[in-house]
N, C-alpha and C positions, 0 to 999 in steps of 0.2 A: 504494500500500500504506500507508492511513492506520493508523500504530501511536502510540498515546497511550501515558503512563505518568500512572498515579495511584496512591494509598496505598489499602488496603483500607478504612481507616477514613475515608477519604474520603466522602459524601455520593455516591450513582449517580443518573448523570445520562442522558437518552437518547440524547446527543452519544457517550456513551461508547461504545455498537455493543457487539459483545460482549466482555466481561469474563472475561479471562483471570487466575486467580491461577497468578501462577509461584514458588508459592514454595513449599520439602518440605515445613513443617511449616503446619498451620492457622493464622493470626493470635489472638491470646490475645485474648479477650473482646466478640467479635464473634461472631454466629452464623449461620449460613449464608444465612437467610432477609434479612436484614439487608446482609449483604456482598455479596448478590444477586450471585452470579457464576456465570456462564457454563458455564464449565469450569475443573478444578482440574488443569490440568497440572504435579502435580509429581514429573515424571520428567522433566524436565524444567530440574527447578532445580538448583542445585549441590548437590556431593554432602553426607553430613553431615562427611566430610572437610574439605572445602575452606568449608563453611561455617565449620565450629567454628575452622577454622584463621584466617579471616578475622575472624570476631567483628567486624565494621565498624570495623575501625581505620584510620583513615585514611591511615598510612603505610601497610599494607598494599595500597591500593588497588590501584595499577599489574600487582600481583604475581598479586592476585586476579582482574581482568581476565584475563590473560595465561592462567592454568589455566585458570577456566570457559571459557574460549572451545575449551581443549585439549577441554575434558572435553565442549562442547558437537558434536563431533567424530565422536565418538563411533558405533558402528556402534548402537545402544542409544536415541542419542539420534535417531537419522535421522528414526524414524517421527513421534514427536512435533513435530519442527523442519517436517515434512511439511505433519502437519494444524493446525498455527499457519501455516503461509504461505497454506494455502487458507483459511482464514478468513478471513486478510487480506485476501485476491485479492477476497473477496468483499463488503467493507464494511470502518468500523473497527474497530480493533481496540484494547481498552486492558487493558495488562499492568498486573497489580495486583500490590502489595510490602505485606509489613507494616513493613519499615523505615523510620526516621525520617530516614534521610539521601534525601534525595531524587535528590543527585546522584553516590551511589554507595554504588548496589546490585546486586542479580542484572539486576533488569527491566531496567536502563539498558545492560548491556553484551546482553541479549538481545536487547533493541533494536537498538542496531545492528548486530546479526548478520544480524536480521531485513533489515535498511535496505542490508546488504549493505557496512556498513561496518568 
């Protein structure tokens, strides 16, 4: 189950398999044709709760972890966590973020949900 993570505003590559944005809201000044993605699964992403609550502060990190994985749980969230593993099963896969932190975001703890970690 090849799962990459890369930024939206990243450069797409063909290594990249298919490109998932997991994030609720669209990345600000990109357009879709451009961010060439896949699929937009954000029902998938945290809520606007636990986003706004988060705001990427990095003491929050742990904390923030700790709920999206609650919220990933979810009876709500099954179907989508479903057809992201079958994508996987079937080639790569690379979860796209418009955040700047690269090692803590949504897509990093989605990751390892995915990875079964």
């Amino acid at each position: 189950m090849p799962i990459m993570l890369k930024r939206v505003y990243d450069p797409p590559e063909k290594s990249d398999g298919t490109r998932i944005l997991a994030d609720r809201l669209w990345p600000r000044g990109i357009s879709k044709e451009k961010a060439r993605v896949d699929a937009w699964l954000k029902e998938i992403a945290p809520s606007n709760e636990l986003r706004q609550w988060f705001g990427h502060k990095p003491e929050r990190w742990e904390e923030f972890q700790k709920r999206y994985r609650q919220e990933l749980q979810r009876t709500e969230r099954q179907e989508p966590l479903r057809h992201l593993r079958a994508l996987a099963r079937q080639g790569t896969v690379t979860l796209l973020f418009a955040a700047t932190d690269d090692e803590r975001n949504n897509a990093v703890v989605l990751a390892k949900v995915m990875k079964g970690k």
